[in-house]
PDB file of N, CA, C and O in Angstrom, chain B, residues numbered from 101:
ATOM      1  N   UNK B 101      12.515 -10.158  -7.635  1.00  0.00           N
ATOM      2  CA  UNK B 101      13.167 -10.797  -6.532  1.00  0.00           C
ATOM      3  C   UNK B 101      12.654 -10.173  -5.239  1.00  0.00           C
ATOM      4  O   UNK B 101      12.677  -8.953  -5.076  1.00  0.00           O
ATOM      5  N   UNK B 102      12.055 -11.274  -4.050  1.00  0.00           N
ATOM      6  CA  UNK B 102      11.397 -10.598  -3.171  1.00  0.00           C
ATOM      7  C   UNK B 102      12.740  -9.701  -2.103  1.00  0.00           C
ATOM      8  O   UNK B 102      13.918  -9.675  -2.457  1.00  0.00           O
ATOM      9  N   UNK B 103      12.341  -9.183  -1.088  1.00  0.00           N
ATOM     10  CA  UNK B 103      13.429  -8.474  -0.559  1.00  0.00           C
ATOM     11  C   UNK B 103      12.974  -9.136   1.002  1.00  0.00           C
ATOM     12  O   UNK B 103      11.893  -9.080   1.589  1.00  0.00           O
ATOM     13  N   UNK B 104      14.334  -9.802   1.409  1.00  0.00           N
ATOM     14  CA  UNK B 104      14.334 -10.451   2.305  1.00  0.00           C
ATOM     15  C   UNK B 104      13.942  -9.825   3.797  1.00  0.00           C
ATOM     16  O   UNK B 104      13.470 -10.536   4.684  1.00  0.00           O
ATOM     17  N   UNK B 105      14.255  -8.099   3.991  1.00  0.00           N
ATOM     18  CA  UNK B 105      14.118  -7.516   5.082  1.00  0.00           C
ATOM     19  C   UNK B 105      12.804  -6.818   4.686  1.00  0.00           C
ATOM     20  O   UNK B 105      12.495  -5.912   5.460  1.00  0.00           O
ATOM     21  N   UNK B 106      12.113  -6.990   3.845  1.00  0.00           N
ATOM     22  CA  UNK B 106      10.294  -6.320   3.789  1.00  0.00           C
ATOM     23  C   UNK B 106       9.448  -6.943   4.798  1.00  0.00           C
ATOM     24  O   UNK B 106       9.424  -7.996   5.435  1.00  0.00           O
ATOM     25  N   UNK B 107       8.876  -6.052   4.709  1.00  0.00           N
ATOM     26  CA  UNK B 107       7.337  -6.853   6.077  1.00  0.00           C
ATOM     27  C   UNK B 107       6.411  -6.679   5.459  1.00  0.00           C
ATOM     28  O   UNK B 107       6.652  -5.918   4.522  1.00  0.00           O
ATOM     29  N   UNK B 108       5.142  -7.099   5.509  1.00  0.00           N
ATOM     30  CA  UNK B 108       3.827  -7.330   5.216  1.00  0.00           C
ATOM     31  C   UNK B 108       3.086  -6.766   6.579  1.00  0.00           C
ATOM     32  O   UNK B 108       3.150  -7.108   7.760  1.00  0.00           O
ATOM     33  N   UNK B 109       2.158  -5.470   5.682  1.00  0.00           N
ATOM     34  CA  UNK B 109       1.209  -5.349   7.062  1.00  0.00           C
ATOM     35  C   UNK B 109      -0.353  -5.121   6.193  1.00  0.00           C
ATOM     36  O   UNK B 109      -0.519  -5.402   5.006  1.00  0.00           O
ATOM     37  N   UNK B 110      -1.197  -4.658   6.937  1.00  0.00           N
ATOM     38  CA  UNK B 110      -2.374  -4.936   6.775  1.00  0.00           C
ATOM     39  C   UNK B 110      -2.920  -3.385   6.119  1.00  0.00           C
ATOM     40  O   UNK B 110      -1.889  -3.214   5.469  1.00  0.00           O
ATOM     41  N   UNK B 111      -3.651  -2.285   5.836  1.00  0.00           N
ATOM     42  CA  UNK B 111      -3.842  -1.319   5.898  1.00  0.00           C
ATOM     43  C   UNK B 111      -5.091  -0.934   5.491  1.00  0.00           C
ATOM     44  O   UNK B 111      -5.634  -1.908   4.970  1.00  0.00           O
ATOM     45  N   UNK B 112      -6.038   0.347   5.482  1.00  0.00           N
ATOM     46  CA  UNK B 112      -6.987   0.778   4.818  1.00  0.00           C
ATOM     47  C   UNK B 112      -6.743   1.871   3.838  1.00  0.00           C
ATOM     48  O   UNK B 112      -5.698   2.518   3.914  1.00  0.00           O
ATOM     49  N   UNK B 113      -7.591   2.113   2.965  1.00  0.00           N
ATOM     50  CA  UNK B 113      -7.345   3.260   1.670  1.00  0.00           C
ATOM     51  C   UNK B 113      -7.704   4.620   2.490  1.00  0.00           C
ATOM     52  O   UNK B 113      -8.875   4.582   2.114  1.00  0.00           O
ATOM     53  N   UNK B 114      -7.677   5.482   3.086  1.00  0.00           N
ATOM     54  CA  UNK B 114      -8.082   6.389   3.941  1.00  0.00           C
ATOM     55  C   UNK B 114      -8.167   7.442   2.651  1.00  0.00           C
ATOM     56  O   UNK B 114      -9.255   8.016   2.718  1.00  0.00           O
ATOM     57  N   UNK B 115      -7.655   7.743   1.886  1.00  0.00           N
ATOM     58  CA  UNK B 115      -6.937   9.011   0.462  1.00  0.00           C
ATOM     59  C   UNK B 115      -6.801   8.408  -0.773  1.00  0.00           C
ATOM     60  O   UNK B 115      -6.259   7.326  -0.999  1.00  0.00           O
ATOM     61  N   UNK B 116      -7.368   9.232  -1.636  1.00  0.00           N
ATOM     62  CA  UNK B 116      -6.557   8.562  -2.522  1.00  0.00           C
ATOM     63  C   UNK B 116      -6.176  10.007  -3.463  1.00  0.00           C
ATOM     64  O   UNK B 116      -6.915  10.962  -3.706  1.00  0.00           O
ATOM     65  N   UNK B 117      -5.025   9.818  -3.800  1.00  0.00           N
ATOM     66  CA  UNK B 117      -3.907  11.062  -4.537  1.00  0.00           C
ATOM     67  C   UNK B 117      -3.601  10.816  -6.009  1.00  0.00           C
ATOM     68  O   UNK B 117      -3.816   9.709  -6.503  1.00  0.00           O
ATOM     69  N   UNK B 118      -3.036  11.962  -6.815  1.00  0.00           N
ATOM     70  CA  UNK B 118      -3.314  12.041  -7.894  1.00  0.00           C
ATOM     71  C   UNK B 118      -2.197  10.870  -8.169  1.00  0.00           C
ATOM     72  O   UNK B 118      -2.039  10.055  -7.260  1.00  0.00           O
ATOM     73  N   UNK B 119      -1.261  10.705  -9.588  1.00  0.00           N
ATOM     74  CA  UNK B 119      -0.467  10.498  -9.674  1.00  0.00           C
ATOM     75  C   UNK B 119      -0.067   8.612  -9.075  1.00  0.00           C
ATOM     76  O   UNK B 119       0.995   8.046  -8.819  1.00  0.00           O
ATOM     77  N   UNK B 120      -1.498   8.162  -9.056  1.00  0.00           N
ATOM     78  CA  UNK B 120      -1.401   6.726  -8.779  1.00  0.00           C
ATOM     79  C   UNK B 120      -1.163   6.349  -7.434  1.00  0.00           C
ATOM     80  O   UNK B 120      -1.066   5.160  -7.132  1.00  0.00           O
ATOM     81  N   UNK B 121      -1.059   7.282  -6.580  1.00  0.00           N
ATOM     82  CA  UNK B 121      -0.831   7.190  -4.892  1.00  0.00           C
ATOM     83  C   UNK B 121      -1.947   7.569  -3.578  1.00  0.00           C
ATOM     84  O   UNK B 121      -2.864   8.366  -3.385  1.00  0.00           O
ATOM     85  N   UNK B 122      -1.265   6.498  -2.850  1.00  0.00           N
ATOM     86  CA  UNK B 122      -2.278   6.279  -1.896  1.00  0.00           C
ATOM     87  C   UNK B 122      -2.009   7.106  -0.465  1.00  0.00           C
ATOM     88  O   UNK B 122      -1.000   7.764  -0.213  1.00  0.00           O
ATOM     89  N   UNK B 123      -3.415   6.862   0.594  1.00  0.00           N
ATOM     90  CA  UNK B 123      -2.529   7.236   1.854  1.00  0.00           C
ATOM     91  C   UNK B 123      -3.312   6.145   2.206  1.00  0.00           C
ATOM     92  O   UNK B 123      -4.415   6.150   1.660  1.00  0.00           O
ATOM     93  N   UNK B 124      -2.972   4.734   3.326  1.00  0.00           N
ATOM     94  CA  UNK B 124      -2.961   4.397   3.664  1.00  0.00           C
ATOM     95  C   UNK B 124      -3.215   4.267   4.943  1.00  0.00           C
ATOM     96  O   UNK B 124      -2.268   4.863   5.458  1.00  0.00           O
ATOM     97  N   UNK B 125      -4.207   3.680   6.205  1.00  0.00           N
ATOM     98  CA  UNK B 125      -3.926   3.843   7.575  1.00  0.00           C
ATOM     99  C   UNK B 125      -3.797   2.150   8.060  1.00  0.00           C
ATOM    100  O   UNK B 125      -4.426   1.166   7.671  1.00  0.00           O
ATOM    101  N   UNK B 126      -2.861   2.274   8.924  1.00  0.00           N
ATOM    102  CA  UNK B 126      -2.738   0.792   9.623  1.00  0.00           C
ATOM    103  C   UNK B 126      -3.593   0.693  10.859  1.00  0.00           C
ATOM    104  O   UNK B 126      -4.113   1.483  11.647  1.00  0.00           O
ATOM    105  N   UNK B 127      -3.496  -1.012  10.645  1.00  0.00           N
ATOM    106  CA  UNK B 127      -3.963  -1.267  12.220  1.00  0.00           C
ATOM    107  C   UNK B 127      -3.766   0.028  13.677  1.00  0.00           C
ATOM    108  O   UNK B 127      -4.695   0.536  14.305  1.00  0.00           O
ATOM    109  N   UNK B 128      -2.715   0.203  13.817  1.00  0.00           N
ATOM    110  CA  UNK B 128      -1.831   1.341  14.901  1.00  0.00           C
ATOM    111  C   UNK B 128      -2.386   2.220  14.732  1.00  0.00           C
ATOM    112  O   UNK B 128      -2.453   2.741  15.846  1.00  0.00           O
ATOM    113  N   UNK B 129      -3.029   2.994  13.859  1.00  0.00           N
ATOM    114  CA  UNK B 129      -2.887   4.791  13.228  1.00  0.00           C
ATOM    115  C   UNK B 129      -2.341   5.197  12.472  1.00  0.00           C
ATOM    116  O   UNK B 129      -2.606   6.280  11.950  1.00  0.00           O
ATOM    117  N   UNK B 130      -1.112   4.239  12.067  1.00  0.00           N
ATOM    118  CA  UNK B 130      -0.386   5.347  11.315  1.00  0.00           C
ATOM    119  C   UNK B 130      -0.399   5.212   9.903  1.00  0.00           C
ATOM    120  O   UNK B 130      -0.747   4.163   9.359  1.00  0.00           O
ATOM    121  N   UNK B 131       0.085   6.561   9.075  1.00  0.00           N
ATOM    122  CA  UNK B 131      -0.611   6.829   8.203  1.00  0.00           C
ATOM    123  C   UNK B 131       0.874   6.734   7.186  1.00  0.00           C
ATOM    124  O   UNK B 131       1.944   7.265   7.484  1.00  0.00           O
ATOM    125  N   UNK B 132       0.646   6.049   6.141  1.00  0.00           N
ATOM    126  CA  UNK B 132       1.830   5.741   5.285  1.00  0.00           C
ATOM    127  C   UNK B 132       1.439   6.347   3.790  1.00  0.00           C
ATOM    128  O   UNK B 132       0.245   6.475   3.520  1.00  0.00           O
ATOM    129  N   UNK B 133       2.365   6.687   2.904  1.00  0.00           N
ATOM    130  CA  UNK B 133       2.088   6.723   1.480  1.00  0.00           C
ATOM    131  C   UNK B 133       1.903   5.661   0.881  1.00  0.00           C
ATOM    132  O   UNK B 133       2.453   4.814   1.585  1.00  0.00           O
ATOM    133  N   UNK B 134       1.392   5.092  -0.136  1.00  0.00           N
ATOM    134  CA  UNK B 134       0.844   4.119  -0.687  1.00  0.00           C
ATOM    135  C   UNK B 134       0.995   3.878  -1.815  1.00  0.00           C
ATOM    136  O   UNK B 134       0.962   5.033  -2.237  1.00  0.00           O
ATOM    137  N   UNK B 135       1.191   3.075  -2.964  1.00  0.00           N
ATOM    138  CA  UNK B 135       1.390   3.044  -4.327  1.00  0.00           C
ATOM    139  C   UNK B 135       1.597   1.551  -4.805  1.00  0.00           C
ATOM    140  O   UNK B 135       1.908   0.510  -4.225  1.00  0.00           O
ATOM    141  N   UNK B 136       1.283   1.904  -6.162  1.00  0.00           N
ATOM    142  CA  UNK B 136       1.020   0.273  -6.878  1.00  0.00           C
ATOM    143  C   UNK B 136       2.341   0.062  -7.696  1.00  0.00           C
ATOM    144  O   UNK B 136       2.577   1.089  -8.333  1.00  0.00           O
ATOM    145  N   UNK B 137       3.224  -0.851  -7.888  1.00  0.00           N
ATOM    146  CA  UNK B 137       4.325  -0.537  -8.865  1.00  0.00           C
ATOM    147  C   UNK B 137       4.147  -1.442  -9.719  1.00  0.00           C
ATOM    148  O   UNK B 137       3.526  -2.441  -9.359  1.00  0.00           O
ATOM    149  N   UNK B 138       4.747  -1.328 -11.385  1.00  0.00           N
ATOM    150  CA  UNK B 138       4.870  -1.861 -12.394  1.00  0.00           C
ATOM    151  C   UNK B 138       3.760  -2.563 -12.870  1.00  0.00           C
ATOM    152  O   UNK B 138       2.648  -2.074 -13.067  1.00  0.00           O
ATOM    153  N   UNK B 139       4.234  -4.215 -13.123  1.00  0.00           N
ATOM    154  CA  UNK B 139       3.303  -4.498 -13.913  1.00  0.00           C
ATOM    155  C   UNK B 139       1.711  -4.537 -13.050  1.00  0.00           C
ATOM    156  O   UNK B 139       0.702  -4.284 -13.709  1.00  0.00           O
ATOM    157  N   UNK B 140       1.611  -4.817 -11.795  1.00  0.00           N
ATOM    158  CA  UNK B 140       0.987  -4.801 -10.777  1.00  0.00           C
ATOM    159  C   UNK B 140      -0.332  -3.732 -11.259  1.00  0.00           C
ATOM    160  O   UNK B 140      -1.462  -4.210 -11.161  1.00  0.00           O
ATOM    161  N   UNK B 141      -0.203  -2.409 -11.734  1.00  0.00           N
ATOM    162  CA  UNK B 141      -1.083  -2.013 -11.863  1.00  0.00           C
ATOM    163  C   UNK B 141      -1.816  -1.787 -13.273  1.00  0.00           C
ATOM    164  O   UNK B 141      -2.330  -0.751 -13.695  1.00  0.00           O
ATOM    165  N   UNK B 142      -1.709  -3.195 -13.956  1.00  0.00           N
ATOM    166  CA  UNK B 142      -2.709  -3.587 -14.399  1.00  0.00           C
ATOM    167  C   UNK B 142      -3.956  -4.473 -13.499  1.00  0.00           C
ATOM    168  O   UNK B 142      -5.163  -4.589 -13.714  1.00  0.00           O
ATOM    169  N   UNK B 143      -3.277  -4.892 -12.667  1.00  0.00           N
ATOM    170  CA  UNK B 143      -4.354  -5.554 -11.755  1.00  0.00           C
ATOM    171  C   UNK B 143      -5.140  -4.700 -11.148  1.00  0.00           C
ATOM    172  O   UNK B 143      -6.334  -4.996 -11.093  1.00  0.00           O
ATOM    173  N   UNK B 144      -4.645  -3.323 -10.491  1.00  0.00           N
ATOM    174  CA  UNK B 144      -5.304  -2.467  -9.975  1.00  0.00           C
ATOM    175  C   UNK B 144      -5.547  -1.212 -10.817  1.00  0.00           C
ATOM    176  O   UNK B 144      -4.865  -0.227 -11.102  1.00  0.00           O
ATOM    177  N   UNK B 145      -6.851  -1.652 -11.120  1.00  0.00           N
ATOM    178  CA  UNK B 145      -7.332  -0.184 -11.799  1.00  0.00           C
ATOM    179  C   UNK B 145      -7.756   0.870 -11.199  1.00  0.00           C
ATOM    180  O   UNK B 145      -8.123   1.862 -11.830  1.00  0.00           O
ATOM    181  N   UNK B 146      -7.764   0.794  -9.811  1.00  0.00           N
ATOM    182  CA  UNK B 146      -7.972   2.126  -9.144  1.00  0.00           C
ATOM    183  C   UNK B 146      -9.127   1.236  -7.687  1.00  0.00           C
ATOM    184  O   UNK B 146     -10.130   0.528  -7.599  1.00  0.00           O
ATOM    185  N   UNK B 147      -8.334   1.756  -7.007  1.00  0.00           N
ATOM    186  CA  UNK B 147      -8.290   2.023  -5.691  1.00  0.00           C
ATOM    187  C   UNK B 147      -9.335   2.492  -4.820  1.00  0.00           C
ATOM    188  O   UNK B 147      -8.961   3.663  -4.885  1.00  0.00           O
ATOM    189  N   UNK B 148     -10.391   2.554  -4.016  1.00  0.00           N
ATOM    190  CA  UNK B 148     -11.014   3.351  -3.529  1.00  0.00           C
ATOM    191  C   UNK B 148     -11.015   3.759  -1.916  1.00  0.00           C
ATOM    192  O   UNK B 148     -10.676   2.937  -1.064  1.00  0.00           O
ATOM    193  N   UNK B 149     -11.296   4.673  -1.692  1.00  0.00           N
ATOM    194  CA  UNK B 149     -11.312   4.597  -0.597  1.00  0.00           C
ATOM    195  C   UNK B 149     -11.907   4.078   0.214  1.00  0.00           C
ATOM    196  O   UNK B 149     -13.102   4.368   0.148  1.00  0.00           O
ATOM    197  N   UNK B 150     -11.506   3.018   1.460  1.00  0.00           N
ATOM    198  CA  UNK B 150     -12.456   2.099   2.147  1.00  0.00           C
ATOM    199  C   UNK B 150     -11.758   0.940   1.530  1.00  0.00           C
ATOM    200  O   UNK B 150     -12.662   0.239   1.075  1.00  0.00           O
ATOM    201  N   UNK B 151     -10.910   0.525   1.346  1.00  0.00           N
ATOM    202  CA  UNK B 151     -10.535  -0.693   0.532  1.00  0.00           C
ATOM    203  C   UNK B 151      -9.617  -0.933   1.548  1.00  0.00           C
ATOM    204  O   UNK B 151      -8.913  -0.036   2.014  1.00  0.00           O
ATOM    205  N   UNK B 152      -9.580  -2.162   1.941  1.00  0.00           N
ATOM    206  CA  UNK B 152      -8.592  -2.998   2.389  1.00  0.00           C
ATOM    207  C   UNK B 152      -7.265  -3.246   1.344  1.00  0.00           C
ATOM    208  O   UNK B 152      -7.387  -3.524   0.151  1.00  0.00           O
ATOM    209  N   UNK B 153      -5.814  -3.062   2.152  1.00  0.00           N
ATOM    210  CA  UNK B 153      -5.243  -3.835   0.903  1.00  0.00           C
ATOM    211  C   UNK B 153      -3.993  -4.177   2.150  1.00  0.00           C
ATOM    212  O   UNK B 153      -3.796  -3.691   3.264  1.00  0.00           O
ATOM    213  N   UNK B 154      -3.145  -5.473   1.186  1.00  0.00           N
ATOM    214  CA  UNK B 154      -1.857  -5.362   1.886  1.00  0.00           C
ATOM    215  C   UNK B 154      -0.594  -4.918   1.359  1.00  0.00           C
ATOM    216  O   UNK B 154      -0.257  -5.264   0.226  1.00  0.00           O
ATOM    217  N   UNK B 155       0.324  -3.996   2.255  1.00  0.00           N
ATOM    218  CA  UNK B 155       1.137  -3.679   2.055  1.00  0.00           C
ATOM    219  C   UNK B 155       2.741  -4.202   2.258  1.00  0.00           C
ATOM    220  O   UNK B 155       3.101  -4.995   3.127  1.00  0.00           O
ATOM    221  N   UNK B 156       3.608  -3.566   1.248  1.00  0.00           N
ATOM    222  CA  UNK B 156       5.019  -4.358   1.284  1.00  0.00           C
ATOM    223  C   UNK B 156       5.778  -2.909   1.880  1.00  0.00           C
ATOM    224  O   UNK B 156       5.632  -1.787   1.394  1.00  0.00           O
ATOM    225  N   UNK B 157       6.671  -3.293   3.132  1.00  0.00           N
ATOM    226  CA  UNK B 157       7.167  -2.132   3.718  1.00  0.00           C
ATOM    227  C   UNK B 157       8.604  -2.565   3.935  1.00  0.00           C
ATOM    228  O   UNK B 157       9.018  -3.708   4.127  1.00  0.00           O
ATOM    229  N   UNK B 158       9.399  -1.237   3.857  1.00  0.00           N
ATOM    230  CA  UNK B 158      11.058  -1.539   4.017  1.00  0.00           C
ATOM    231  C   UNK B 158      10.882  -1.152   5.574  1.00  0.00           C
ATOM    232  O   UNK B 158      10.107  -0.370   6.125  1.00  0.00           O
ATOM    233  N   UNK B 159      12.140  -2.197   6.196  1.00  0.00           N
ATOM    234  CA  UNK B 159      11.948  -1.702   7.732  1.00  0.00           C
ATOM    235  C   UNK B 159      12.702  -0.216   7.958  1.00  0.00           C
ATOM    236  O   UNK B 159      12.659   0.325   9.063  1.00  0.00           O
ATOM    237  N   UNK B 160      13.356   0.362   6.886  1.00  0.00           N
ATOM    238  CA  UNK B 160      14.374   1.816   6.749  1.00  0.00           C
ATOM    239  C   UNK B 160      13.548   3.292   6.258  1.00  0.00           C
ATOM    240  O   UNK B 160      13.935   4.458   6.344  1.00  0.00           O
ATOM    241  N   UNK B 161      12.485   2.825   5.811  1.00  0.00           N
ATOM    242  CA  UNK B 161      11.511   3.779   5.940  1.00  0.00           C
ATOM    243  C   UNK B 161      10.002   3.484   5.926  1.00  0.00           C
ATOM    244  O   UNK B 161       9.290   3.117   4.991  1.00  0.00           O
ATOM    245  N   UNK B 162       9.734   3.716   7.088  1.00  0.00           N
ATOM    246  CA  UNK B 162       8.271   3.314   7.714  1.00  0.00           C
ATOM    247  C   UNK B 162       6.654   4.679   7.377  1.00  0.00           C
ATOM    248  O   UNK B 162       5.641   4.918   8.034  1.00  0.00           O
ATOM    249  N   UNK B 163       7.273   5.310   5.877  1.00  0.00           N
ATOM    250  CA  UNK B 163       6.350   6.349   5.644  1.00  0.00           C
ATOM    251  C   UNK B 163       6.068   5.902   4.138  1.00  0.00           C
ATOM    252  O   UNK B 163       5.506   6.719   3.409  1.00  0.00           O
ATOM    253  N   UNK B 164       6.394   4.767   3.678  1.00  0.00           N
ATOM    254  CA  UNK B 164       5.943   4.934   2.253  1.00  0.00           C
ATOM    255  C   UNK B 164       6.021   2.795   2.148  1.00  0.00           C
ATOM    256  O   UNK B 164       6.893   2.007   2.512  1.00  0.00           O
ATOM    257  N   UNK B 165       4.971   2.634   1.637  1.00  0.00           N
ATOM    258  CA  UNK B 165       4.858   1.177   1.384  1.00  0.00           C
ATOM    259  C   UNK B 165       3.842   0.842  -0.318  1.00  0.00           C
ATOM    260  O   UNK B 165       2.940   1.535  -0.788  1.00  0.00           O
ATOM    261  N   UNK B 166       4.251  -0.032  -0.694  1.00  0.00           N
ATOM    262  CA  UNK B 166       3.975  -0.673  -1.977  1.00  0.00           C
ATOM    263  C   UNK B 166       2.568  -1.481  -1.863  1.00  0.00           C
ATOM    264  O   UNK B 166       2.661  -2.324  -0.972  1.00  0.00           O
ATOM    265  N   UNK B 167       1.612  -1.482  -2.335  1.00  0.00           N
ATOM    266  CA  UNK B 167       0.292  -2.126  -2.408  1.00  0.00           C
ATOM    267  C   UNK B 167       0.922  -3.824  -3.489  1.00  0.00           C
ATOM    268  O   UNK B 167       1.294  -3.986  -4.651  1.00  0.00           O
ATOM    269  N   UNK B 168       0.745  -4.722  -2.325  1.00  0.00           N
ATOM    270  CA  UNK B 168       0.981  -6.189  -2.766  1.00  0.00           C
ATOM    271  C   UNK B 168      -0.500  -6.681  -3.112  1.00  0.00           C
ATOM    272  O   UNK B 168      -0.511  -7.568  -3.966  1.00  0.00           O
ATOM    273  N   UNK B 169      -1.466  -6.382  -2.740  1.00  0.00           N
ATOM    274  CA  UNK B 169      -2.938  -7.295  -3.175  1.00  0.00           C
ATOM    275  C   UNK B 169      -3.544  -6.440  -2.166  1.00  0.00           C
ATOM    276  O   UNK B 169      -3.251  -5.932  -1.083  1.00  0.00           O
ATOM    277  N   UNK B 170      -5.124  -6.534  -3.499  1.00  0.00           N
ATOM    278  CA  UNK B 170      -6.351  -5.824  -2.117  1.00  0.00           C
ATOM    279  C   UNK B 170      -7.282  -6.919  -1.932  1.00  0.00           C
ATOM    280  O   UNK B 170      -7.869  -7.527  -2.827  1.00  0.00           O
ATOM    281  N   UNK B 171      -7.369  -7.135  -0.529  1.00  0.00           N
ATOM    282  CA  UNK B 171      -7.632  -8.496   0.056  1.00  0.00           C
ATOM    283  C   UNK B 171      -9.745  -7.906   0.675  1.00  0.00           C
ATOM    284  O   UNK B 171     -10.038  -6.711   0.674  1.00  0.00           O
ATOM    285  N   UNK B 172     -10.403  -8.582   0.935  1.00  0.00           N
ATOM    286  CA  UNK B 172     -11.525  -8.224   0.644  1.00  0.00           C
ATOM    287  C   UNK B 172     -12.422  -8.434   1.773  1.00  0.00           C
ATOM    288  O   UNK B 172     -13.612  -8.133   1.681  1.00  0.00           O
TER     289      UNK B 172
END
């Protein structure tokens, strides 16, 4: 079920961390945690750095966002 107060933003792979997690940089600078959830990462087998992807963000914490698709 999607979550009605999420936003969609744009980001780059700047890191990539053990444990299936990303660091992320946006358009702005800023630099978010990153990660793939559930069934989702069968689609993503790994990440590289330099990769475009888009992200799913809660507007209640603006330091950690969900990888929705890596767009190309």
């Amino acid at each position: 079920m999607p979550r009605e107060d999420a936003f969609q933003v744009e980001g780059v792979v700047v890191e990539v961390l053990p444990n299936g997690l990303y660091i992320a940089e946006l358009a702005n600078g800023h630099r978010v945690r990153a990660y793939v959830a559930g069934r989702a990462r069968r689609s993503f087998p790994g990440l590289r750095a330099g990769e475009t992807v888009r992200l799913q963000m809660s507007p209640y914490d603006l330091s950690e966002g969900r990888v929705i698709v890596e767009t190309k």
